[in-house]
C-alpha positions as CSV (number, residue, x, y, z in Angstrom):
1,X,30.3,13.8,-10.2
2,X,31.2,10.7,-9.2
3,X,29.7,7.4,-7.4
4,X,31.0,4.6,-4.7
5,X,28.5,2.2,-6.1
6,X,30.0,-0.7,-8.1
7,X,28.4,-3.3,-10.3
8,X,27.2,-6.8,-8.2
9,X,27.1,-10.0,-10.2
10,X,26.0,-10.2,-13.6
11,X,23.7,-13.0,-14.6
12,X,24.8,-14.0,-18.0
13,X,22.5,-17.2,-18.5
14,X,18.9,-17.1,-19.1
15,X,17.0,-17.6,-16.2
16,X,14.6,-20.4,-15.7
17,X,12.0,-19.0,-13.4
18,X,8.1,-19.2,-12.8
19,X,8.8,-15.0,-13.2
20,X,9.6,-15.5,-16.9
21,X,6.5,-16.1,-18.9
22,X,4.7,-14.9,-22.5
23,X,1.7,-13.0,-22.4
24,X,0.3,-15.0,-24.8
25,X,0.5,-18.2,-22.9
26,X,-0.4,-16.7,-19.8
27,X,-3.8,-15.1,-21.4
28,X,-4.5,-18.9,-21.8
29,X,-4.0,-20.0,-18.4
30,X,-6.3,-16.8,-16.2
31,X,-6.6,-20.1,-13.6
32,X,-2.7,-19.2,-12.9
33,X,-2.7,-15.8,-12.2
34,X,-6.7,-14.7,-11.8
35,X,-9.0,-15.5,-8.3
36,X,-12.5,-14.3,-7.4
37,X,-13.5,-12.9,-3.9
38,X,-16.0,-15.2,-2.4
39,X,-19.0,-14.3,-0.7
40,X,-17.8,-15.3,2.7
41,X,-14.6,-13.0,1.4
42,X,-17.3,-10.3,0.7
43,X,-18.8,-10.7,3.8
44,X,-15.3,-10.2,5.8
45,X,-14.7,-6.9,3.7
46,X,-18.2,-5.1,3.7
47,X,-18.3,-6.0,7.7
48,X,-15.0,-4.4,8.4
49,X,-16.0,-0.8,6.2
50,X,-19.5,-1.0,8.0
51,X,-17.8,-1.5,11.4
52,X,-15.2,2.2,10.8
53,X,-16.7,3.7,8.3
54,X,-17.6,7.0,9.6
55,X,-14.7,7.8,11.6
56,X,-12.1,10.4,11.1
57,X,-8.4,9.2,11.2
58,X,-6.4,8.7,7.5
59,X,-6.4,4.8,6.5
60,X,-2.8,5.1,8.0
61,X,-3.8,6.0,11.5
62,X,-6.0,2.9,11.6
63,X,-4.1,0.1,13.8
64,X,-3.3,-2.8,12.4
65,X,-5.5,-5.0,14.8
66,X,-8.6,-3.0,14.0
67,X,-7.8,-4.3,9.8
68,X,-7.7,-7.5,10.4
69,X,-9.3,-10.0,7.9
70,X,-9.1,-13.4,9.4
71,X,-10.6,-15.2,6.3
72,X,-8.7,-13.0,3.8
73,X,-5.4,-13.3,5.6
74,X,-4.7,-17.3,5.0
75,X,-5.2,-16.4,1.4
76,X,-3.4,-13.4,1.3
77,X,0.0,-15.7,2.3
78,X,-0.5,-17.8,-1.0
79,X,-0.8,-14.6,-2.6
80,X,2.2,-13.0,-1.2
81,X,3.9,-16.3,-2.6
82,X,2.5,-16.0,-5.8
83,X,3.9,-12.3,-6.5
84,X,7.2,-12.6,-4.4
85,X,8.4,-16.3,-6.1
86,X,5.7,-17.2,-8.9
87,X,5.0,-15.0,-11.8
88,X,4.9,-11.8,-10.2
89,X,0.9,-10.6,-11.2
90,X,-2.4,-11.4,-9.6
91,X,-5.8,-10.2,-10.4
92,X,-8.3,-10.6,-7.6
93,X,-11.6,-9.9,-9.0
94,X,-15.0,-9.2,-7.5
95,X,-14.1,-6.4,-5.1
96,X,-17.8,-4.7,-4.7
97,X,-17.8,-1.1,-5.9
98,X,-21.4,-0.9,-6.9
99,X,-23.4,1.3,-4.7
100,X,-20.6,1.5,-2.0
101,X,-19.6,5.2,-0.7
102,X,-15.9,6.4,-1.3
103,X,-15.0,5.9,2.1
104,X,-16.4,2.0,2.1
105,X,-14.4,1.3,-1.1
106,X,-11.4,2.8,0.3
107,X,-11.6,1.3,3.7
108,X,-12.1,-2.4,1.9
109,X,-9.4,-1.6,-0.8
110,X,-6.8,-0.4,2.4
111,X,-7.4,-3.8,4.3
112,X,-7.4,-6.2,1.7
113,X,-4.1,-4.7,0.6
114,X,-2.9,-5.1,4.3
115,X,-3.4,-8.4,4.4
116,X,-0.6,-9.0,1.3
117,X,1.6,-6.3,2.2
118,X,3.0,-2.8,4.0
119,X,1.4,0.1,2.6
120,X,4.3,3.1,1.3
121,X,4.0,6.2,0.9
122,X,4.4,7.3,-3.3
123,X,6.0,10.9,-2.8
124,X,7.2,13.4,-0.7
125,X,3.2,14.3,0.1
126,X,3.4,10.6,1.7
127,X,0.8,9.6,0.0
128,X,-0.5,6.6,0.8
129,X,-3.7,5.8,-1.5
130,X,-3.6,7.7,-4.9
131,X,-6.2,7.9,-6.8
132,X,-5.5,7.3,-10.8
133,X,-8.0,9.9,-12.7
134,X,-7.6,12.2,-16.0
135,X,-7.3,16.2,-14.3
136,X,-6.8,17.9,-17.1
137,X,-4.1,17.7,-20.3
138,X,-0.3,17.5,-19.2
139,X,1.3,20.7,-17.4
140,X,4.4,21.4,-15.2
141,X,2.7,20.3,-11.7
142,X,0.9,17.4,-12.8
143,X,2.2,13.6,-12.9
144,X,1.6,11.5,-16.0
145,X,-1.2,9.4,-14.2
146,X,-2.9,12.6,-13.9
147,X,-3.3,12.4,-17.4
148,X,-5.1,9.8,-20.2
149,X,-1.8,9.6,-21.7
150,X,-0.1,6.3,-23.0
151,X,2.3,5.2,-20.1
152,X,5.7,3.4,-21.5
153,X,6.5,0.4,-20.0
154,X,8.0,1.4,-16.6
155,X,8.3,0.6,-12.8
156,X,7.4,1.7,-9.7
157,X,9.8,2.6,-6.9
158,X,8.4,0.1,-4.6
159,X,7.9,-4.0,-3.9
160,X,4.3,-4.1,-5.2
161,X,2.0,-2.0,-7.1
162,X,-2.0,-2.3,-6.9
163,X,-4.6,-0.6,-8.6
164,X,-8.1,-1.1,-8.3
165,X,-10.7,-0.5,-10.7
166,X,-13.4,1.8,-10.2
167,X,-14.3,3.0,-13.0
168,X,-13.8,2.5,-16.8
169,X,-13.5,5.5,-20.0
170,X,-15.5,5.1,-22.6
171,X,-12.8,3.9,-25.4
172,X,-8.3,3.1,-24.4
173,X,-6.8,2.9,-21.3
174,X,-6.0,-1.0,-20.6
175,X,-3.3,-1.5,-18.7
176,X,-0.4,-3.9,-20.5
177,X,2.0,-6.2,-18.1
178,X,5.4,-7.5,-19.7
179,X,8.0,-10.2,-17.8
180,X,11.2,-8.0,-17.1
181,X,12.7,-11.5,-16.4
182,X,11.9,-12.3,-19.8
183,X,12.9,-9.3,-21.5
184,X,16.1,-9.8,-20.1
185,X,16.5,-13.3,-21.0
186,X,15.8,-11.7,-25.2
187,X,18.1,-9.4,-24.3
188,X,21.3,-12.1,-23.4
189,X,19.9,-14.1,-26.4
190,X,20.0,-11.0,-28.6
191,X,23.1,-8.7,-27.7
192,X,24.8,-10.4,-24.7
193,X,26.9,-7.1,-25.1
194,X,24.9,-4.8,-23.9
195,X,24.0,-6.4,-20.6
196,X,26.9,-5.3,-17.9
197,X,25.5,-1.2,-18.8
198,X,22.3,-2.1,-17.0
199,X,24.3,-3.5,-13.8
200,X,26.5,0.3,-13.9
201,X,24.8,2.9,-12.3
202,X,22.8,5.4,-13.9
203,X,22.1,9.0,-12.3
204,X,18.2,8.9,-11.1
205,X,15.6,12.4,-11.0
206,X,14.5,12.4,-8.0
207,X,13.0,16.1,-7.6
208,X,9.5,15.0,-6.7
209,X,10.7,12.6,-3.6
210,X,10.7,13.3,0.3
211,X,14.3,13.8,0.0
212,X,14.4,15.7,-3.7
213,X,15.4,19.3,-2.5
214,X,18.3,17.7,-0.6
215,X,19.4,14.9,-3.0
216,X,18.0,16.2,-6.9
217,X,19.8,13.3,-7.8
218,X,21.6,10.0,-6.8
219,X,22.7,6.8,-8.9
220,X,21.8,3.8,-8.9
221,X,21.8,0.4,-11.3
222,X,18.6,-1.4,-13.3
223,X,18.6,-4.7,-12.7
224,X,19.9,-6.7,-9.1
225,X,20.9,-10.4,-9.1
226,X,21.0,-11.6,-5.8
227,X,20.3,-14.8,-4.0
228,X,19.0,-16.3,-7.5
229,X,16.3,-13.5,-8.1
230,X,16.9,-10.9,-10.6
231,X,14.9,-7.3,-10.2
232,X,14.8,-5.3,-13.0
233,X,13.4,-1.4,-12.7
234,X,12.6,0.9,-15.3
235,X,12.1,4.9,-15.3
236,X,11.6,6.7,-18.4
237,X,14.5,9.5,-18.9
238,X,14.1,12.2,-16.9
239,X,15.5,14.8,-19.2
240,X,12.5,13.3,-21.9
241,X,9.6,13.8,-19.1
242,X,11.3,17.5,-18.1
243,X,11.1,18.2,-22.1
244,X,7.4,16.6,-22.3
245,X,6.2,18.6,-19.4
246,X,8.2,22.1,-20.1
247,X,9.9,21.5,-16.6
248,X,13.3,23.4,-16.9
249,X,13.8,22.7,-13.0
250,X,14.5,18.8,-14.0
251,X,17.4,19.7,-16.3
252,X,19.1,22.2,-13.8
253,X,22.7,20.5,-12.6
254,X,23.1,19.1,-9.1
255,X,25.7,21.1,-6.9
256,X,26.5,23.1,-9.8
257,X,27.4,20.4,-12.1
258,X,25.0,18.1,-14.4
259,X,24.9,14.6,-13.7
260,X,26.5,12.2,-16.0
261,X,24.8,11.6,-19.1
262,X,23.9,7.2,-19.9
263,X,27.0,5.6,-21.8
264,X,25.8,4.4,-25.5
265,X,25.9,0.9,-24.0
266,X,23.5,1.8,-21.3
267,X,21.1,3.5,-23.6
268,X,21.2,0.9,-26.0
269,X,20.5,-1.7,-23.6
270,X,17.4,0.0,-22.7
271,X,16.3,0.7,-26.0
272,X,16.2,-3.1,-26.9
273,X,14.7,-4.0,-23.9
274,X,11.5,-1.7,-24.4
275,X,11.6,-3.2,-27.7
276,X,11.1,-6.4,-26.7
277,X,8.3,-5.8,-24.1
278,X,6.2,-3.8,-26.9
279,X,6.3,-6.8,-29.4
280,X,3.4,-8.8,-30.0
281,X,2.7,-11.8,-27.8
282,X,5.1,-11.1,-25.2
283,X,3.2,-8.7,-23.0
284,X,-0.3,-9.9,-21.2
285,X,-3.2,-6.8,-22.2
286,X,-5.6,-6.3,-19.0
287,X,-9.0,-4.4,-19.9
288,X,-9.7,-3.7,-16.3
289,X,-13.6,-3.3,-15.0
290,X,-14.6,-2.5,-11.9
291,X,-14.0,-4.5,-9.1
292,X,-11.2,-5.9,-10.5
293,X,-8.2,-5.6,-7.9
294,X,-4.6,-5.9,-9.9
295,X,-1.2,-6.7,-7.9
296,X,1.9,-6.1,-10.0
297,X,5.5,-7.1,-8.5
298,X,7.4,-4.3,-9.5
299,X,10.9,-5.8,-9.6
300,X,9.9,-8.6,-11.8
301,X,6.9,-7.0,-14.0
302,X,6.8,-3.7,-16.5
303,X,3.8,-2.5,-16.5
304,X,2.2,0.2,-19.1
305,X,-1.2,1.9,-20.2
306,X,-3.1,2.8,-23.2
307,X,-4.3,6.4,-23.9
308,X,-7.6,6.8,-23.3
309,X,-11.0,9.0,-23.7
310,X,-13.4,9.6,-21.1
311,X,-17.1,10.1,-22.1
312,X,-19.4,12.7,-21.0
313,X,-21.4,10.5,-18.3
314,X,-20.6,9.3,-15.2
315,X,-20.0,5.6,-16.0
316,X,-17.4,6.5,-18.7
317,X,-14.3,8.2,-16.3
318,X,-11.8,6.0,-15.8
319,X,-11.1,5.8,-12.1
320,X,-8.6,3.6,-10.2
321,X,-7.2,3.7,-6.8
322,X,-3.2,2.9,-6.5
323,X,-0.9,1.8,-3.4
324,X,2.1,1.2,-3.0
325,X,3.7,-2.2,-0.6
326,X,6.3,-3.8,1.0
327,X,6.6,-7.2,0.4
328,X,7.2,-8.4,4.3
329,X,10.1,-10.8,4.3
330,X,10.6,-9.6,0.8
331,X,13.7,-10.0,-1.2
332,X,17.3,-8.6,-0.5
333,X,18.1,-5.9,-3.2
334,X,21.8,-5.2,-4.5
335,X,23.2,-2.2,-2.7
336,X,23.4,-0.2,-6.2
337,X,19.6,-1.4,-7.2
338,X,17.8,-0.8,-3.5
339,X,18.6,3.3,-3.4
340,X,15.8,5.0,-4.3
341,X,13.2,1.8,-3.5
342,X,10.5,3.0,-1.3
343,X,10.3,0.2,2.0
344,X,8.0,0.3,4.8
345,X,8.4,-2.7,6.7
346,X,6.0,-2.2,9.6
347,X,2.2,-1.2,9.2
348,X,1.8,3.1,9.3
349,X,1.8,3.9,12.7
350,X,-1.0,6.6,14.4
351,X,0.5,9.8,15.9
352,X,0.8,9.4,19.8
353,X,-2.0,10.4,21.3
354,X,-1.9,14.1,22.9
355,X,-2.5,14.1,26.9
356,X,-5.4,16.0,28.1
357,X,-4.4,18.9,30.4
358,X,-6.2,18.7,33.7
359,X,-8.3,21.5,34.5
């Protein structure tokens, strides 16, 4: 099984970049990477649920013109800024989920996530607004989110990831966010020779996409350095999560024959690389409450969770809400990173409306 993708440039020098940080300092500093909604803010958002809450169409059949947030939007430019070229994580607290409907809450969450970016569908359901909830202990057709499992570090196959908090468990589940640009920086510092595996491609799962019963799987590289911006993205092995979740169908060879098992090098490389993200003081801990809004750029950012427990009452079930965006005017991607990165570049677009036959 072979590929046509080669290896771009390799960045062998530590980069110096407002995307490289400690967690430790940047627990110090919430100014830099922390706002709060203000009323006026509130105002703009609880209007705009009042105003089409009620109505039938999926958030992805609403036009753009009708999510507008005027207010919102100027900030929402810095913000964009602030994940695309700064240090890749914003919290935007305040977001009111007290005493709002379902339907409110999602209709605010949808538009103020418009305003920074394109929402993307997650999986070949084209889902566009997940919602993050324990359903039960870890089988065949459930997803690890599903679950109140500890998440690895890891990436999602998009620009941005956001999760809003609804809802909180009674003990666990904080969510942990690590500087891949870092990481790698450790990882030239430490064993320089294990870089160039991360640039060769590795052979990607990708059973549960749109595509997945056409292309099982298709190869692609870790890290992109292009136009002075390095992306780094992260899956755990697919033959450990077929193993975890007693999914034989993950293991069966493509076209009759098995793709290409990681060279040492390449596993290696990963290896030391999650074991710099889990060592203490580099990743930034995040006990999320509700309210609290958290945008993570994926191509610059791990991100991970804590197991939890949920309670027996209502106010202890963790809850969050997830989408997925595209960073407009975002950043180019080597050829051999980009395959498998989920891009929308316009808003969802309505079905055309049906014409009425005349009587």
């Amino acid at each position: 099984m072979n590929t046509d993708l080669t290896a771009g440039p390799v960045l062998r020098a530590p980069l110096d970049s407002p995307a490289a940080w400690r967690g430790d300092c940047m627990a110090t500093r919430p100014g830099d990477w922390q706002v709060r909604l203000t009323d006026q803010d509130l105002h703009e958002l609880t209007a705009l649920a009042a105003r089409l809450a009620g109505g039938s169409r999926p958030l992805h059949h609403i036009p753009a013109d009708e999510l507008r947030l005027p207010r919102l939007a100027v900030k929402a430019v810095g913000w964009r800024h602030h994940l695309e070229d700064g240090p890749g994580v914003l919290l935007v607290r305040g977001m009111p989920v007290a005493g709002q409907s379902p339907e409110r809450l999602e209709l605010m969450y949808w538009a103020l996530s418009c305003a920074i970016g394109f929402p993307t569908p997650q999986d070949k359901r084209e889902l566009y607004l997940a919602h993050v909830r324990e359903d039960g202990p870890a089988r065949p057709d459930r997803f690890a989110y599903q679950t109140n499992v500890e998440l690895p570090f890891h990436t999602d196959w998009c620009d941005i990831v956001s999760l809003l908090c609804v809802g909180r468990s009674r003990t666990g589940g904080a969510s942990r966010v690590a500087s891949s640009v870092t990481v790698y920086n450790e990882l030239l510092r430490r064993r320089p020779d294990l870089v160039d595996g991360l640039y060769e491609p590795f052979w990607m799962n990708n059973k549960d996409e749109a595509d997945g019963d056409r292309v099982p799987y298709y190869a692609a590289s870790h890290i992109s350095w292009l136009d002075g911006k390095l992306s780094f993205r992260r899956r755990p092995s697919w033959r450990r999560r077929a193993a975890a979740n007693g999914q034989p169908a993950y293991l069966q060879p493509a076209g009759g024959q098995a793709p290409p098992e990681p060279s040492r090098q390449q596993l290696d490389a990963l290896e030391m690389m999650d074991t710099i993200a889990g060592e203490p003081g580099l990743a930034l801990s995040m006990d999320l409450v509700p309210g609290d809004v958290q945008y993570v750029n994926n191509h610059t950012v791990l991100h991970a969770r804590d197991g939890f427990q949920n309670g027996t009452g209502p106010d202890e079930q963790r809850h969050l809400m997830r989408m997925w965006l595209t960073v407009p005017d975002g950043r180019r991607l080597a050829d051999a990173y980009a395959r498998g990165i989920a891009r929308q570049h316009t808003m969802p677009q309505p079905p055309p409306a049906v014409p009425r036959a005349h009587a």
